[in-house]
C-alpha positions as CSV (number, residue, x, y, z in Angstrom):
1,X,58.2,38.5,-20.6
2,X,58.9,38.4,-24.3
3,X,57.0,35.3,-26.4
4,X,56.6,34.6,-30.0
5,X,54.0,32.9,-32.0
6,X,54.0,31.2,-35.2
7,X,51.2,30.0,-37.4
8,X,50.8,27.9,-40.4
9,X,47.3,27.3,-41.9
10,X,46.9,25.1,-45.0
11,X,43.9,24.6,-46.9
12,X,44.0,22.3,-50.3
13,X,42.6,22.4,-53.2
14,X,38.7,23.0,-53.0
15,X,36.0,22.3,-55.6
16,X,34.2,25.3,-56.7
17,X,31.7,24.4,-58.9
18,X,28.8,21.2,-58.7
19,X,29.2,20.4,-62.1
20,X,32.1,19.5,-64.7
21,X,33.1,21.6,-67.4
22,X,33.6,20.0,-70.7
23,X,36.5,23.0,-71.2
24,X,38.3,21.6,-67.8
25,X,38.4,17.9,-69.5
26,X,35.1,17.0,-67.6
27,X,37.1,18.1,-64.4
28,X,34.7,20.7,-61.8
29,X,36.2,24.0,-61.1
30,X,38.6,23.9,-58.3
31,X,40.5,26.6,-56.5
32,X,44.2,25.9,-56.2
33,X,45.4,25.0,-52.6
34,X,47.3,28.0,-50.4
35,X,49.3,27.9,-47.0
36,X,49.5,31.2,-45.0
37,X,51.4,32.4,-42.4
38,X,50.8,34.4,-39.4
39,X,53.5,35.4,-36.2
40,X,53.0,37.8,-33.1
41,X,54.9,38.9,-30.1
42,X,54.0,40.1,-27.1
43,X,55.7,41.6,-24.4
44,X,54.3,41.3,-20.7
45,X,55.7,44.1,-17.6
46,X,54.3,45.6,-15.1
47,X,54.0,49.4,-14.8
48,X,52.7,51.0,-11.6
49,X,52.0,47.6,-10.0
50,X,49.8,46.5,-12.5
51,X,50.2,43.7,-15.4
52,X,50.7,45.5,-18.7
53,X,51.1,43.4,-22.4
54,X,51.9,44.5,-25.8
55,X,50.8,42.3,-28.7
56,X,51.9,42.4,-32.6
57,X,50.8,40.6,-35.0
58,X,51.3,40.1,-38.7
59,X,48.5,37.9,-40.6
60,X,49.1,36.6,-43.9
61,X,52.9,37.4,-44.2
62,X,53.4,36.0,-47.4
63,X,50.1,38.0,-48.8
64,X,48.4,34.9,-50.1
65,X,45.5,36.1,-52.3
66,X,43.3,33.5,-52.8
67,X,39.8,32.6,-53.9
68,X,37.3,31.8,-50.9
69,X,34.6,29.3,-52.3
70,X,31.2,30.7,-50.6
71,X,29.1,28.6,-52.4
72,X,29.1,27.0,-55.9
73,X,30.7,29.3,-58.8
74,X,30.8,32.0,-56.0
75,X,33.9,33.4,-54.8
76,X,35.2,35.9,-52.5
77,X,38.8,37.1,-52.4
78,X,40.6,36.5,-49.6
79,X,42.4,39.4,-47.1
80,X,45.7,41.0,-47.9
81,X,48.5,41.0,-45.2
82,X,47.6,43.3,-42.2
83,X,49.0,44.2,-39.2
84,X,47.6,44.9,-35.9
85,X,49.6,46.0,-32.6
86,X,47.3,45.8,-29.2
87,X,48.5,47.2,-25.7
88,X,46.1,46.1,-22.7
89,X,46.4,46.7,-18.7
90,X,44.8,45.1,-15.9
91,X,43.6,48.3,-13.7
């Protein structure tokens, strides 16, 4: 029981502000566009007659930074790479 996941998630450039700035050329204020990319294993057994799975995964690997636009000219930044390793049972 050993699998692998990978994950790509794109998201293009998106327009941060409602109106043009006269210092951007007339141009609204845009946040540049970011992929990230997230993987995970998990291995499956059974222990004592019962299913048994462990799960990493790693979210952001290349620890993308980016801008989140909430609203207009309002930002939030966006989570570092984390980790996270999950063992579950059936009992």
């Amino acid at each position: 029981g050993l699998s692998a996941q990978l994950a790509f998630a794109h998201t293009g450039d998106t327009v941060a502000s409602t109106t043009p700035y006269a210092e951007l050329g007339g141009e609204q204020l845009e946040t540049p566009a970011v992929t990230t990319i997230d993987a995970a294993l998990r291995f499956r057994w059974t222990a004592w007659g019962k299913p048994v799975a462990l799960r990493l995964l790693a979210q952001n690997l290349t620890d993308e930074r980016p801008l989140r636009v909430l609203g207009s000219n309002t930002f939030s930044l966006n989570g570092s790479r984390r980790f996270s390793l999950q063992l579950s049972a059936d009992l």
